[in-house]
Backbone bond lengths (Angstrom), bond angles and torsions (degrees), N, CA, C in turn:
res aa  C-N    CA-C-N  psi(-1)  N-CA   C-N-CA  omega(-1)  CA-C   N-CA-C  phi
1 X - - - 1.447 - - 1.538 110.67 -
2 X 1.102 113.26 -37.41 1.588 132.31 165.81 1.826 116.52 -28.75
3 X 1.432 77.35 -69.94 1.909 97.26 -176.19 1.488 90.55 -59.68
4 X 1.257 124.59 -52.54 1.708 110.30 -142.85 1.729 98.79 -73.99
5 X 1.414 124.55 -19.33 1.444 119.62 164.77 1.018 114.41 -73.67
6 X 1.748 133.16 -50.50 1.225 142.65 145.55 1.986 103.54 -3.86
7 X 1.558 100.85 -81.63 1.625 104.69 175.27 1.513 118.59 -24.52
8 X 1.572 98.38 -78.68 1.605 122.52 -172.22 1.390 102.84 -45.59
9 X 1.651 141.08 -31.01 1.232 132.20 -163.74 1.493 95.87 -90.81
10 X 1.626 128.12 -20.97 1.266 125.32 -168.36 1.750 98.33 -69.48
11 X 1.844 91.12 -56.24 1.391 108.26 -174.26 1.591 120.58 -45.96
12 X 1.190 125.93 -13.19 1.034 116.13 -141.12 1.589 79.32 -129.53
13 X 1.850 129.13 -24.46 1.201 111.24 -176.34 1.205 100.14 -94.16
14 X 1.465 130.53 -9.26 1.768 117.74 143.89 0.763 128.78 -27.18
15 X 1.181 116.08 -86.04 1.712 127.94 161.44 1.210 115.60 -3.83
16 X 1.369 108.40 -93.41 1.634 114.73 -175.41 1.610 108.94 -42.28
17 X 1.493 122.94 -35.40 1.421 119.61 174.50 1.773 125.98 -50.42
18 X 1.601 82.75 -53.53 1.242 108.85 -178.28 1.888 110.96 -63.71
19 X 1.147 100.42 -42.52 1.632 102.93 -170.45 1.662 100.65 -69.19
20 X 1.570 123.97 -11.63 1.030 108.98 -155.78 1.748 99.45 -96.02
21 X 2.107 100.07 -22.27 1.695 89.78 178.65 1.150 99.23 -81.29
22 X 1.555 158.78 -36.11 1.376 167.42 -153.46 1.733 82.44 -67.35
23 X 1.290 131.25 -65.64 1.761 126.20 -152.07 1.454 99.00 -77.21
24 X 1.454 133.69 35.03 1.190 124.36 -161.43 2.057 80.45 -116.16
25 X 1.638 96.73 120.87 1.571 76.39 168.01 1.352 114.32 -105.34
26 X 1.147 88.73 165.12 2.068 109.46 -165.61 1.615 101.72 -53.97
27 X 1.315 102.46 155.00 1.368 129.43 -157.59 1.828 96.43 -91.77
28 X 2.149 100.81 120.47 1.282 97.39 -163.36 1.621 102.92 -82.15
29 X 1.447 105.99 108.47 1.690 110.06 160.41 1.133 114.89 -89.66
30 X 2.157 98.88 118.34 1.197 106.47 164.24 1.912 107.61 -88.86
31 X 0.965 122.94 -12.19 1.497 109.37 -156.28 1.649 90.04 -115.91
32 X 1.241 146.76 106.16 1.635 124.58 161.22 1.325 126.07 -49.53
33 X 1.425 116.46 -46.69 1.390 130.66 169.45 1.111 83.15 -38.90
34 X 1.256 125.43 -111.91 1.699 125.61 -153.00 1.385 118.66 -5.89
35 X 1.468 97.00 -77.83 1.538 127.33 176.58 1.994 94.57 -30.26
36 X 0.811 132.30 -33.02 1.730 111.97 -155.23 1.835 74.86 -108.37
37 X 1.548 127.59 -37.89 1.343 104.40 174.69 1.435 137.85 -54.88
38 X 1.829 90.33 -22.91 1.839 98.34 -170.33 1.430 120.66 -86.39
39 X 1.406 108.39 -7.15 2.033 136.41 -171.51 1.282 94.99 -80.92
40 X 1.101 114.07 110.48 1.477 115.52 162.19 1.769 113.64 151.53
41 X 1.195 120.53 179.16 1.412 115.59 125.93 1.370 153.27 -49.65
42 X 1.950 114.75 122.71 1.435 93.00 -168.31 2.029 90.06 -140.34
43 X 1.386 105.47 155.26 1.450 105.91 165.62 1.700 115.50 -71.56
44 X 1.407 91.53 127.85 1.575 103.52 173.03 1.344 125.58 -120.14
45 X 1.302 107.98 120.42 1.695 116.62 -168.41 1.978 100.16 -126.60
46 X 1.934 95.29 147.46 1.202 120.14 170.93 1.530 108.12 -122.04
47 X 1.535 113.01 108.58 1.379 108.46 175.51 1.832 120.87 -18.83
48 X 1.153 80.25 -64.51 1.562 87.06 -163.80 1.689 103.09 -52.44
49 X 1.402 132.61 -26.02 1.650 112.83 -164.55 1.812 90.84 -102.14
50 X 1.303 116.00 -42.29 1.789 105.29 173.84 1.402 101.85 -171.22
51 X 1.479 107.15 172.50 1.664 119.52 -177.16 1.812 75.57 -115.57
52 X 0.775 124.71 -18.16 2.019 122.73 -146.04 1.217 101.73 -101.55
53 X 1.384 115.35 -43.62 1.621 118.43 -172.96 1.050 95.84 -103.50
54 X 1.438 134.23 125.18 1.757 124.01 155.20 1.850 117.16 -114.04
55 X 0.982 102.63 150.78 1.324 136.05 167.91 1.749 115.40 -54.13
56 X 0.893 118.03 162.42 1.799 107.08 169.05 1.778 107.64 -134.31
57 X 0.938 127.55 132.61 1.365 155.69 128.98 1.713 119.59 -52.44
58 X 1.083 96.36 121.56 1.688 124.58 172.10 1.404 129.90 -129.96
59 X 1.959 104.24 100.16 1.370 93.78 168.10 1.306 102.59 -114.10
60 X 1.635 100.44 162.30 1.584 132.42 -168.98 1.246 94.09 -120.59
61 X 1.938 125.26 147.66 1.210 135.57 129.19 1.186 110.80 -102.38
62 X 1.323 117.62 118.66 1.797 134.71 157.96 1.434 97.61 -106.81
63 X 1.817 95.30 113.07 1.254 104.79 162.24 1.692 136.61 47.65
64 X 1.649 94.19 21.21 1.425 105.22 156.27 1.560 92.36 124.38
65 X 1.391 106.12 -15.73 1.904 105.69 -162.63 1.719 102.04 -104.99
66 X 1.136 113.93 97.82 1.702 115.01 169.29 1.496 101.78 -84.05
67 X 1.798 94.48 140.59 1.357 127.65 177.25 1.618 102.66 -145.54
68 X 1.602 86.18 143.16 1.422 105.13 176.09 1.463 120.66 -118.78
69 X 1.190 138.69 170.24 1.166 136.05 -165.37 1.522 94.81 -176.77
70 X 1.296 110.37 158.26 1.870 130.53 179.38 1.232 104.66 177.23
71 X 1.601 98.37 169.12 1.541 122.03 156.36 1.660 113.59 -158.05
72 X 1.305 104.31 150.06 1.233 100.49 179.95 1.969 103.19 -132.15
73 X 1.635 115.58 137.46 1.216 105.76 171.68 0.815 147.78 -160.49
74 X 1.135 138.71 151.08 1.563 139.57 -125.03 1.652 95.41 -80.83
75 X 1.438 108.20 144.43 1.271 113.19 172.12 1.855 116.74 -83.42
76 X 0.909 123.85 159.76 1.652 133.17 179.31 1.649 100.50 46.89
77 X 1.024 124.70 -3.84 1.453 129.92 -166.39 1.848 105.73 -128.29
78 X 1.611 98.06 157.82 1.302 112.13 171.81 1.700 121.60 -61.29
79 X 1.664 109.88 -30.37 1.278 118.59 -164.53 1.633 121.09 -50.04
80 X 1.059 119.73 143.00 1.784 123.83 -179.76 1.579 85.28 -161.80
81 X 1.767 67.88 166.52 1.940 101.59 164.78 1.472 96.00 -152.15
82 X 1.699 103.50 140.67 1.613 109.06 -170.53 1.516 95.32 -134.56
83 X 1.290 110.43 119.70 1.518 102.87 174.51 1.826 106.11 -112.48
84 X 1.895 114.69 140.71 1.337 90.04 170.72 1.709 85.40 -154.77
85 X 1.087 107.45 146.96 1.917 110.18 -176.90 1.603 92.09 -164.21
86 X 1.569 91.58 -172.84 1.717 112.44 159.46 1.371 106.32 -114.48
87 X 1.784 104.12 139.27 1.463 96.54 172.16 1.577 106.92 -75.50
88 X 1.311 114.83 158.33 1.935 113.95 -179.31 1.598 86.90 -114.52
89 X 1.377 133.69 -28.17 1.297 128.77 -162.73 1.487 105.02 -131.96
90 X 1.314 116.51 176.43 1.438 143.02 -170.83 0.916 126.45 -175.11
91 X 1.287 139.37 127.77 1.783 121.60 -150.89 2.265 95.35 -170.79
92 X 1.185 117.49 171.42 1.520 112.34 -153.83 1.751 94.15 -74.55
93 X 1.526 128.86 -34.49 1.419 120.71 -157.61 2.173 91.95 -129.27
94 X 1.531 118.10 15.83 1.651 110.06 -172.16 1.079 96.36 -165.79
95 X 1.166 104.90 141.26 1.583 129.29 165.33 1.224 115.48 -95.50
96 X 1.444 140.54 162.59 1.356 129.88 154.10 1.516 117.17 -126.09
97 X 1.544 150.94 112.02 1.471 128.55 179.56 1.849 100.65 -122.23
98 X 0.932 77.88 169.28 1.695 101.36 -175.10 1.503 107.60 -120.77
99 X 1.486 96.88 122.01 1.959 82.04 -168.75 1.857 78.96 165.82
100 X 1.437 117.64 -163.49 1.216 115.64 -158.01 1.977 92.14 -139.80
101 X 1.298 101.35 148.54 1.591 107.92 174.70 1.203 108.09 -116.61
102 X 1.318 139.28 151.60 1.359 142.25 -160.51 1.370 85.68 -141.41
103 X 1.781 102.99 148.99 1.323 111.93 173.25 1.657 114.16 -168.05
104 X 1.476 119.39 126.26 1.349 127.72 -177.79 1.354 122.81 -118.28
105 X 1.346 127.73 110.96 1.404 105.26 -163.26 1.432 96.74 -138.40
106 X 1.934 135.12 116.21 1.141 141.01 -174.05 1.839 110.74 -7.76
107 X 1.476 87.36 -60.83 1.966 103.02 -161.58 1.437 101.94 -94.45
108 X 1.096 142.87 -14.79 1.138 135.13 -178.84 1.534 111.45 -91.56
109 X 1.473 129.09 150.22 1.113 140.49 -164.23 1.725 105.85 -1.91
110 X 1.451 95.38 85.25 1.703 119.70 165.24 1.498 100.61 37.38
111 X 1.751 123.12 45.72 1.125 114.71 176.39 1.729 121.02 53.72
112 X 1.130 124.83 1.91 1.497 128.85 176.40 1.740 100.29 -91.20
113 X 1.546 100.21 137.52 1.678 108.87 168.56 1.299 116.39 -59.68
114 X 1.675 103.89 152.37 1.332 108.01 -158.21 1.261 94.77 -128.95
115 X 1.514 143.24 107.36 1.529 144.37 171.46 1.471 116.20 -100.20
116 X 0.904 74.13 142.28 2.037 100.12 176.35 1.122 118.60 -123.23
117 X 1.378 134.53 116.25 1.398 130.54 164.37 1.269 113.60 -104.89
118 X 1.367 132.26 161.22 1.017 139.20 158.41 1.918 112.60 129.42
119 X 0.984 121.77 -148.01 1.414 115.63 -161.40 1.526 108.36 -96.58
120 X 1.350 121.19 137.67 1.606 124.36 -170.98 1.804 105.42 -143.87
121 X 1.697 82.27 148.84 1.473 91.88 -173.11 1.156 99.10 -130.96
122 X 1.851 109.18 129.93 1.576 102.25 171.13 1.754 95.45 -117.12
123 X 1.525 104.24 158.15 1.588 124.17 -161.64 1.203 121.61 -128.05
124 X 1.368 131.39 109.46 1.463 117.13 163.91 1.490 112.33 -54.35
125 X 1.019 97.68 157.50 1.957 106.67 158.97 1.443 113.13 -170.06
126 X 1.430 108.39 141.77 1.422 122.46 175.02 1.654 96.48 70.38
127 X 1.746 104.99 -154.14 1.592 100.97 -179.52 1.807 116.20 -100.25
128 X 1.581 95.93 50.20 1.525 91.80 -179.58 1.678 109.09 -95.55
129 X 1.351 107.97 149.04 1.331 119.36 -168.83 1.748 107.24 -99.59
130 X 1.088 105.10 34.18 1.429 103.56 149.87 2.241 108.21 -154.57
131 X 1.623 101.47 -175.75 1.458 106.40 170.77 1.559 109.44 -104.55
132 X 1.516 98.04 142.35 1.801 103.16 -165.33 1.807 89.67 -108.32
133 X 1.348 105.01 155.32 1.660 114.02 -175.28 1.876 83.62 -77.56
134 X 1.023 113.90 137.08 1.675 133.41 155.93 1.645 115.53 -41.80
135 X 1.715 95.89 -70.42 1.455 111.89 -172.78 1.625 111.22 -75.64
136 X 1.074 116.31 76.22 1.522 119.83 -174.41 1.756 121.67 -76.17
137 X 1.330 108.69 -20.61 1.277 106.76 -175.77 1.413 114.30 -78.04
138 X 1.299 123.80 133.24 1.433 123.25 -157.47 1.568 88.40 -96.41
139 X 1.657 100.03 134.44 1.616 104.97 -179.01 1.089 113.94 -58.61
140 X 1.867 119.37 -29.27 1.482 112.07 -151.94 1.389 112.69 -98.63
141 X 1.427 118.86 6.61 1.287 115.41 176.46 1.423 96.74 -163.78
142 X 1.472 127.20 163.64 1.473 124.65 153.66 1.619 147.03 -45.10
143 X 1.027 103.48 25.22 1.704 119.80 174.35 1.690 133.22 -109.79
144 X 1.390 118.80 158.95 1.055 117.93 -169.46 1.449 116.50 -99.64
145 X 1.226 129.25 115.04 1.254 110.32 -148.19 1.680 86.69 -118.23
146 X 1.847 118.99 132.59 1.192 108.15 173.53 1.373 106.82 -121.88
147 X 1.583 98.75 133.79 1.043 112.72 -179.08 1.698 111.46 -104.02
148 X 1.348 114.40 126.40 1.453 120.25 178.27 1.084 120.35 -129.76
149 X 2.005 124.09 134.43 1.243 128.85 -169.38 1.893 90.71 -122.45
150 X 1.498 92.68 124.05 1.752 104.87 -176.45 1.302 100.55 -91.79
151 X 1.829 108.71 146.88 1.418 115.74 176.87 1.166 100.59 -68.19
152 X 1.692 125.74 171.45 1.099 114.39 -160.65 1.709 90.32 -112.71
């Protein structure tokens, strides 16, 4: 009798899991071009850990809903940056996702990770060949932290 409540509590915290990626609505693309540029693999770099070594970025569309995910990381050292959200937007020169960025960098805020949640926009501009994060100022200390996702 044990197990079969045991079961039902598993079954049932499926559910709620499950219902929660299903209620996610699809990601509004205004630009298609974009949209087939942003699917894929891309190099991802944080000033502060290298321009030389990069990291990779991965977005997916399942079924209308793009998500991204990365990491990038520091060599001989602890340092990274991990980005992973849903995009909500898509547009000809910006993306927008909602999701959280992680970031560790030796000298910056006493070497402790620095998270951000909430909504982010990365931007082309001018003739650069990748999108730069908007919100650059790193909450956890006074610096500008740039984050860049290269076309692939």
């Amino acid at each position: 009798m044990k197990r079969f409540f045991v079961f039902l509590s598993i079954l049932s915290l499926m559910g709620i899991l499950t219902a929660g990626v299903f209620a996610q609505q699809k990601t509004d693309v205004n630009n298609a071009a974009a949209a087939k540029m942003l699917v894929g693999r891309h190099k991802l770099s944080l000033q502060w850990i290298s321009w030389d070594y990069f990291g990779t970025a991965t977005v997916t569309n399942r079924g209308g809903v793009y998500s991204i995910k990365g990491r990038q990381k520091g060599r001989a050292n602890t340092d990274f940056v991990s980005i992973d959200g849903l995009i909500t937007r898509i547009d000809a020169k910006e993306f927008t996702f909602e999701g959280k960025i992680v970031s560790q960098v030796s000298h910056i805020n006493s070497g402790n990770p620095c998270e951000r949640k909430g909504s982010f926009t990365f931007r082309i501009t001018g003739k650069r060949k990748y999108w730069r994060l908007q919100q650059i100022d790193n909450p956890c200390d006074p610096v500008a932290d740039y984050v860049d996702i290269y076309f692939r």
